[in-house]
C-alpha positions as CSV (number, residue, x, y, z in Angstrom):
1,X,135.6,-73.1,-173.0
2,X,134.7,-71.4,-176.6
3,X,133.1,-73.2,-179.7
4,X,133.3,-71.6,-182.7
5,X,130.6,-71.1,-184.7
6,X,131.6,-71.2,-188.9
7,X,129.6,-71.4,-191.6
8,X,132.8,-71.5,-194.5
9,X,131.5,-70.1,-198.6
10,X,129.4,-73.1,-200.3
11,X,127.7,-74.3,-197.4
12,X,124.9,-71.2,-197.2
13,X,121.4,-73.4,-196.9
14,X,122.9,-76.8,-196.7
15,X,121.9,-79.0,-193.8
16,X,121.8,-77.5,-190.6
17,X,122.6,-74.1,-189.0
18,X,125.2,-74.1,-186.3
19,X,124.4,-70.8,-185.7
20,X,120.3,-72.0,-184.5
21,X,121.4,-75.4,-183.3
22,X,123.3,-72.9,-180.7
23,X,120.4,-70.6,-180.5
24,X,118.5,-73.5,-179.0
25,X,121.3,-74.9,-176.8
26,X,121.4,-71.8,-175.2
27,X,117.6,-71.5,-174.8
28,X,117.6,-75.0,-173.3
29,X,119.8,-74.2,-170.5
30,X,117.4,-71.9,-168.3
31,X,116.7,-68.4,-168.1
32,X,116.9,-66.7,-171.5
33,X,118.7,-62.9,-172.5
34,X,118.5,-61.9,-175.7
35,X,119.8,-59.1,-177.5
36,X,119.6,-58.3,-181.2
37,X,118.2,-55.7,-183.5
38,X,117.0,-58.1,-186.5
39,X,114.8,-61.1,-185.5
40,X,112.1,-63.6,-187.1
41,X,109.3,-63.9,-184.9
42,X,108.8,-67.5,-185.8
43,X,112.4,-68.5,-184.8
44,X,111.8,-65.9,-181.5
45,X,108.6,-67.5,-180.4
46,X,110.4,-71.0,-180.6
47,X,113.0,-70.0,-178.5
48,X,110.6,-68.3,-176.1
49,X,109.0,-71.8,-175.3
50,X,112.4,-73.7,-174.8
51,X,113.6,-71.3,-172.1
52,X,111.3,-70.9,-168.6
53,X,111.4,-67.2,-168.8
54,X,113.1,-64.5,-171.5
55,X,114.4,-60.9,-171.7
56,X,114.5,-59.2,-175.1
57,X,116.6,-56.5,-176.0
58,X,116.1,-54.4,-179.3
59,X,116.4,-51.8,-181.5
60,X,112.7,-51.7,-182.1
61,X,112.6,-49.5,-184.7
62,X,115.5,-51.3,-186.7
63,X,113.2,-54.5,-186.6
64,X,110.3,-52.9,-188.0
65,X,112.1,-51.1,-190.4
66,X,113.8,-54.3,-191.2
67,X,111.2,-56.3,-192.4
68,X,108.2,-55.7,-195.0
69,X,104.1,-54.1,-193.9
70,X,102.9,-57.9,-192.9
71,X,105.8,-59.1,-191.3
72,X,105.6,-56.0,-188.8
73,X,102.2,-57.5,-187.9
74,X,103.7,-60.5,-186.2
75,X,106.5,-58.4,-184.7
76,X,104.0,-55.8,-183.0
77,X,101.7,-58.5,-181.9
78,X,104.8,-59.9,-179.9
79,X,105.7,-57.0,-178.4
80,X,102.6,-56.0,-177.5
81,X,102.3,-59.8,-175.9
82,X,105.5,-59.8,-174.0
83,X,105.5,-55.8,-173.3
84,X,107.3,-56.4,-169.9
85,X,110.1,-58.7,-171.6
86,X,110.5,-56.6,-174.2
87,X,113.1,-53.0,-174.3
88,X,114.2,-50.4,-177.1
89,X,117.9,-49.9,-177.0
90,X,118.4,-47.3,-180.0
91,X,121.9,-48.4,-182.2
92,X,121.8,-51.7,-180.9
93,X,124.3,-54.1,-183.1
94,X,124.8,-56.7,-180.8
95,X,123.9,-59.9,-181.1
96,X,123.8,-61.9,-178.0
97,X,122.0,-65.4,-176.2
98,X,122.7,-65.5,-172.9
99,X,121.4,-68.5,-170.3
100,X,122.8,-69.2,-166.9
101,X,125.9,-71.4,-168.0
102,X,126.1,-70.4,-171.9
103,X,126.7,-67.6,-174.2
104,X,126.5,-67.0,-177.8
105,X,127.2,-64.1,-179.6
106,X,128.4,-63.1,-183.3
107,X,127.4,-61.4,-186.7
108,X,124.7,-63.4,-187.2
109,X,121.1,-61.8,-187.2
110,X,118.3,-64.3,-185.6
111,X,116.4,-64.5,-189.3
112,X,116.7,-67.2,-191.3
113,X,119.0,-65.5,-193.5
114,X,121.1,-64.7,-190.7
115,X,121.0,-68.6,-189.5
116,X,121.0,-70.7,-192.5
117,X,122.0,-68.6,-195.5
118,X,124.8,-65.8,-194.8
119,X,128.4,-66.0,-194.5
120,X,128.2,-65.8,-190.3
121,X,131.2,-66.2,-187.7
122,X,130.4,-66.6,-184.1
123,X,131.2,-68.5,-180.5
124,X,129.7,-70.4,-177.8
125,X,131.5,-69.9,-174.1
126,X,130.4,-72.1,-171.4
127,X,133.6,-70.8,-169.5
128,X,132.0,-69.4,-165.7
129,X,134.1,-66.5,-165.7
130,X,133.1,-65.1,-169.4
131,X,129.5,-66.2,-168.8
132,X,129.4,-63.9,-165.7
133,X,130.8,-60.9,-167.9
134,X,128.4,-60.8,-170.2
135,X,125.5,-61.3,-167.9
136,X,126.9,-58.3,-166.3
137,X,127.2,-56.6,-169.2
138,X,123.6,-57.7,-170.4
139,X,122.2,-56.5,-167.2
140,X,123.5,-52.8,-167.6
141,X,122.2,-52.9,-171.0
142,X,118.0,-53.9,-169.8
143,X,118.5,-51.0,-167.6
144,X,119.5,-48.9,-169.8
145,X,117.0,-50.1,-172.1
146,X,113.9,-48.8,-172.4
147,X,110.4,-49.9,-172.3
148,X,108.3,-50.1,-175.5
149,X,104.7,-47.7,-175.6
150,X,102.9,-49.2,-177.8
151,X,101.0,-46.0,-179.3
152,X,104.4,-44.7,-180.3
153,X,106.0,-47.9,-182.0
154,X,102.4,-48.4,-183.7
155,X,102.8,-44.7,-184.8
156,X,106.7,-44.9,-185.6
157,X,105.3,-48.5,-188.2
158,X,102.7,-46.2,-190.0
159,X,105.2,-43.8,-190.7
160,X,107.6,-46.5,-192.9
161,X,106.9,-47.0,-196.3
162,X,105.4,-50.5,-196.7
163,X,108.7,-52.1,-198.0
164,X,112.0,-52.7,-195.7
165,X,114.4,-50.3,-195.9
166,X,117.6,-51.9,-194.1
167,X,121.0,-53.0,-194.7
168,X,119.3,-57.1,-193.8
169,X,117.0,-57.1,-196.8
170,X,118.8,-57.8,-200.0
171,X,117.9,-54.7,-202.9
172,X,118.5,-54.7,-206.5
173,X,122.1,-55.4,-206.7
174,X,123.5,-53.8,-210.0
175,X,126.8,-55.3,-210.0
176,X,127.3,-58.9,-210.6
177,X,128.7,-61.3,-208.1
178,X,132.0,-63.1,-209.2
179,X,132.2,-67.0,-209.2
180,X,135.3,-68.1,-207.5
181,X,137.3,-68.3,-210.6
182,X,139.1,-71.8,-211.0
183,X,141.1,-73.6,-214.3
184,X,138.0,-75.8,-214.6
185,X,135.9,-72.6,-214.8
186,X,138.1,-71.0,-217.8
187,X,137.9,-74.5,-219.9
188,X,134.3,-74.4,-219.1
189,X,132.8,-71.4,-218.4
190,X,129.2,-72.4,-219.5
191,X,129.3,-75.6,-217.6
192,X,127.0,-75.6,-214.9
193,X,127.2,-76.8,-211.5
194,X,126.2,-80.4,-211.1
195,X,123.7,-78.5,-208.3
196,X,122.1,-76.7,-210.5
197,X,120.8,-79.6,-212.8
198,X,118.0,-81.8,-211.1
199,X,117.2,-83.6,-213.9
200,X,118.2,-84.5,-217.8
201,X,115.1,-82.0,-219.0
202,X,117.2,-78.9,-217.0
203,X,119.9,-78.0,-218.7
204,X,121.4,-75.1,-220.8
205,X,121.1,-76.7,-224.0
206,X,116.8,-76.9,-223.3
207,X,117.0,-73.7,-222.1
208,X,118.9,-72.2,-225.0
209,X,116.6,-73.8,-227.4
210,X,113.7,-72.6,-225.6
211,X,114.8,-69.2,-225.2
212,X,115.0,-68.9,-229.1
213,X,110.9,-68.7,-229.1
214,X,110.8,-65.4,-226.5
215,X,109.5,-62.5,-228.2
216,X,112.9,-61.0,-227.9
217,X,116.2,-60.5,-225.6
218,X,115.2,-57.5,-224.4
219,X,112.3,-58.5,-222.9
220,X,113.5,-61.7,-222.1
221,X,116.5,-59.2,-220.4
222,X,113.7,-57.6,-218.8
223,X,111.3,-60.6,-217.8
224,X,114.7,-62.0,-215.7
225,X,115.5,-58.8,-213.9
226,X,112.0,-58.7,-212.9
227,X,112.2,-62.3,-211.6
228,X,115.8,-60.8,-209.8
229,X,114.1,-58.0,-208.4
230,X,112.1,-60.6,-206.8
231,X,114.1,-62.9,-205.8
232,X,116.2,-60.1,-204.3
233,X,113.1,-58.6,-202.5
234,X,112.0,-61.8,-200.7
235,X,115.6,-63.2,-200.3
236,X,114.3,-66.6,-201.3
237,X,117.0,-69.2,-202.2
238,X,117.4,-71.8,-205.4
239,X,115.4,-74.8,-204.3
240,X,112.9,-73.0,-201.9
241,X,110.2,-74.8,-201.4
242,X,107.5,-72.0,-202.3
243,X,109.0,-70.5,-205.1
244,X,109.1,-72.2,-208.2
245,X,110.8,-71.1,-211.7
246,X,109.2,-73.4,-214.9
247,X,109.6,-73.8,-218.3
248,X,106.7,-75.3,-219.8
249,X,106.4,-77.2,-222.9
250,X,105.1,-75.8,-226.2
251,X,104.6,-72.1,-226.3
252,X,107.2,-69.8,-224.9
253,X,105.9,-69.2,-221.3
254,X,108.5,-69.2,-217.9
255,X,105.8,-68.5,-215.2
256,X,107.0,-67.6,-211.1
257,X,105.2,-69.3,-208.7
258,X,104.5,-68.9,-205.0
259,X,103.0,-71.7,-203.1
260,X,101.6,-73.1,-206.3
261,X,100.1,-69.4,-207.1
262,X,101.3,-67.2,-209.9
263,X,103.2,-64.2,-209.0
264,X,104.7,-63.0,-212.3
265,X,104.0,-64.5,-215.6
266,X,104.9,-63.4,-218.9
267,X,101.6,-61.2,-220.8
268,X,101.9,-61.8,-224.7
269,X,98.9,-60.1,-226.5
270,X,97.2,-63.0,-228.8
271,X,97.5,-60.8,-231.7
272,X,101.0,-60.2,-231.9
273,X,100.7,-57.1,-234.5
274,X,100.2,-55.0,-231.2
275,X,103.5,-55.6,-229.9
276,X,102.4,-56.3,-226.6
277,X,104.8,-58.3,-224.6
278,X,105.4,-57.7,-220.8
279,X,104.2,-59.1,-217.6
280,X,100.9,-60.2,-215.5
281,X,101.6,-59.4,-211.7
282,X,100.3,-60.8,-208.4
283,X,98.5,-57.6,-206.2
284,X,96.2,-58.0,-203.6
285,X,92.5,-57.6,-205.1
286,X,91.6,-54.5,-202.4
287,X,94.6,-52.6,-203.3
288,X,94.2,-49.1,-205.0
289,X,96.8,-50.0,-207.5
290,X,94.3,-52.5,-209.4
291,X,92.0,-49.5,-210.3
292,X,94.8,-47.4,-211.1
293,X,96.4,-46.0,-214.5
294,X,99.8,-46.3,-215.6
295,X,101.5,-45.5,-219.0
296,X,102.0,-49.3,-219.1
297,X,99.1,-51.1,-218.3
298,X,96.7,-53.6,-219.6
299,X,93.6,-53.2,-218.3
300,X,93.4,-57.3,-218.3
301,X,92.9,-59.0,-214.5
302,X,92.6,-62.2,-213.0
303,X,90.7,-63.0,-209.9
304,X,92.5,-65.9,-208.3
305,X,90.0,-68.3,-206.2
306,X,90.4,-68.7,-202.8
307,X,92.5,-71.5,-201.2
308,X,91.6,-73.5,-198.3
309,X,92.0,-71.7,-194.9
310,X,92.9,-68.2,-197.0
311,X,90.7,-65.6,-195.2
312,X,91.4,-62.3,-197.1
313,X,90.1,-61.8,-200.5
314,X,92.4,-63.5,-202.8
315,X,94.6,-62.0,-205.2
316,X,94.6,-60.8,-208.5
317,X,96.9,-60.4,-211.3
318,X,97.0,-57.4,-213.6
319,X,99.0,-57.2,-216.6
320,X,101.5,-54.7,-218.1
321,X,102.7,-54.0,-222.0
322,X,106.0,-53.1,-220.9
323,X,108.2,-53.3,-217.7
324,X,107.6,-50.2,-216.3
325,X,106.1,-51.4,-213.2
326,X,110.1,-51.9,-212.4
327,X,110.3,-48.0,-212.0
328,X,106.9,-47.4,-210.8
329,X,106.8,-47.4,-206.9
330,X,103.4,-47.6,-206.9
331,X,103.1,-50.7,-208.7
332,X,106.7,-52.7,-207.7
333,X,106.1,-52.2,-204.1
334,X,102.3,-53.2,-204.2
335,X,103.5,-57.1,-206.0
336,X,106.2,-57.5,-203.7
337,X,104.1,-56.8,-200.4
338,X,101.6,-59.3,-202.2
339,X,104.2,-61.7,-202.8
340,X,105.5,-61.3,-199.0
341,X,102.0,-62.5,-198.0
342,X,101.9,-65.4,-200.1
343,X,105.2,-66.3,-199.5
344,X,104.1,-66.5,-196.1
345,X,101.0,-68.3,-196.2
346,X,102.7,-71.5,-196.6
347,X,105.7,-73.6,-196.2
348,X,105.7,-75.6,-199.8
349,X,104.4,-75.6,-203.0
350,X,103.1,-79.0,-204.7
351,X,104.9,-77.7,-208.0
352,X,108.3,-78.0,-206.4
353,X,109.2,-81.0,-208.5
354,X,109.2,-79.1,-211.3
355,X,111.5,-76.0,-210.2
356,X,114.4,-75.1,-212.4
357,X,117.1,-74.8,-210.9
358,X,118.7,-72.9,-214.2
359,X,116.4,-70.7,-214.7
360,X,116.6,-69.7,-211.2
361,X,120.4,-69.1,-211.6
362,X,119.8,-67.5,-215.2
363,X,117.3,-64.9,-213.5
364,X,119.6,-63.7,-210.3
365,X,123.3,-64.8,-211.6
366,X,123.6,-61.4,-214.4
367,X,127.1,-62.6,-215.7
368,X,126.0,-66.0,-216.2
369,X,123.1,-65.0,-218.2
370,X,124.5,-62.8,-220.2
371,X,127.1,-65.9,-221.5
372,X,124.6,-67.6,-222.3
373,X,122.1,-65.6,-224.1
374,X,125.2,-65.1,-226.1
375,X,124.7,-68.5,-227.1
376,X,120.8,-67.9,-228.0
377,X,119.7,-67.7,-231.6
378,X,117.3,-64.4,-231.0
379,X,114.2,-64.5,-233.3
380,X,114.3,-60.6,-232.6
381,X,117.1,-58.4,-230.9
């Protein structure tokens, strides 16, 4: 017998995953095989303790590639945990549960992306004869497989740069994604999604009126591809619980937060004769970048305070005239590694309430925003 496994367009993070109520079906029914080159150790270790014993077959240096410098940490302190369980198949695609009476298999990675957010098509066979196939063919792949040394894989990990570099993480996309066009979309093409508006105070009108006190379009252009970039980076969705977009009252000021932390704020000099408009940007406080020079720095920082049960030194911010850290490796890559721990030191922020869902869509939807800063009465071009 096969189930199906669908996950059709519009339902990406809405109620539950198919794909890991499967995931733990098959993890429930006894011995567990799995195969897959793209995994969350959080999801991994919770399958782990459902099933009485496990095999794990991947392309270990896909998964490290695959995710950013902390994120490895948790993945070589699993293999390093379950060394016996765990084998290198180079080029492995596949992915594959496998327990005594099921099996599930299909595009979808074992991340949370994978799970809960991606357009995914896969099965669930409970059929003896098809169950017995792929065990078989599972079986010739663990020998063929080979064992992990740790000294190599840890060597292989300092080699990447600290950022992922794989087809799973999403990067700057520079073409815009279509909305499904429909009639009600051409009568109404600045109408937004009943979705994206939580409350009276979020909606375009606000926003347009609000947007009329930036210090320009182009850097408001600028400020929302930077917030993209992030949003990109960390694949976060609208309404995630640790990431919050705000517009707050009085002043011009849209600041990111991450757990109820600032991650990217906008930097307006107080004497505006400068011209200094750009961005303040969460880095870690040890990090070599906060003592470096750039053509587009402001030597201004902020020492965040430590929160509770935060051993490392806490953050900082450091501040930039212009957007430049958006071509600057050395800068980019250090705030979105400091954002990946943050993002990662908690599962909510106490701010949530106050998340715009239209900003969010403004920042990461580029055809959208540019209808409607058409609409915006620009102080300055």
């Amino acid at each position: 017998m096969m189930q199906l496994l669908l996950r059709f367009p519009g339902e990406e993070g809405k109620g539950a995953s198919p794909f890991e109520r499967a995931l733990r079906e098959v993890a429930d029914a006894g011995e567990l095989d799995l195969a897959a080159p793209y995994l969350s150790v959080s999801i991994l270790r919770e399958l782990v303790r459902r099933a009485p014993k496990f095999r794990l077959v991947t392309d270990a240096e896909e998964w490290l590639r695959a995710f950013a410098r902390p994120a490895r940490t948790e993945i070589l302190d699993f293999i390093h945990e379950h060394a016996q369980q765990v084998r290198h198949c180079r080029d492995l695609h596949a992915k594959v549960a496998l327990s005594p009476t099921l099996a599930m298999f299909g595009s979808a990675n074992f991340t949370e992306r994978g799970l809960f957010q991606r357009q995914e098509v896969g099965a669930v066979v409970s059929d003896e004869g098809q169950v017995r196939q792929i065990r078989e063919w599972y079986d010739l792949l663990w020998m063929h497989a080979s064992p992990i040394v740790r000294e190599q894989l840890l060597e292989f990990e300092a080699s990447l740069p600290a950022l992922p570099e794989s087809e799973t993480t999403p990067t700057l996309r520079t073409i815009p994604l279509a909305a499904p066009e429909t009639a009600s979309a051409r009568a109404a093409s600045l109408i937004v999604a009943e979705a994206d508006i939580d409350r009276k105070a979020d909606s375009e009108d606000r926003l347009i009126a609000y947007l009329a006190g930036a210090p320009s379009r182009r850097w408001t252009e600028s400020y929302f591809e930077s917030i993209a970039t992030l949003v990109e980076a960390l694949g976060v969705e609208n309404g995630d619980k640790r990431f919050v977009l705000t517009i707050r009252e009085g002043t011009f000021f849209i600041p990111v937060t991450i757990n109820s932390r600032w991650v990217l704020r906008p930097y307006i000099a107080d004497d505006r004769t400068l011209g200094i408009a750009g961005a303040m940007l969460l880095v870690r406080a040890n990090a070599d970048v906060v003592d470096a020079s750039a053509p587009g720095r402001v030597y201004d920082d902020v020492q965040f305070r430590a929160q509770r049960g935060e051993t490392d030194e806490p953050p900082m911010s450091i501040a930039f005239r212009d957007f430049s850290f958006l071509s600057d490796r050395r800068f980019r890559d250090e705030w979105l590694i400091a954002c990946q721990v943050e993002l990662l030191r908690r599962a909510g922020s106490q701010n949530q309430r106050h998340h715009s869902r239209i900003l969010f869509r403004t920042a990461t939807d580029r055809a959208y925003r540019q209808r409607l800063f058409a609409r915006v009465n620009w102080a300055n071009a």
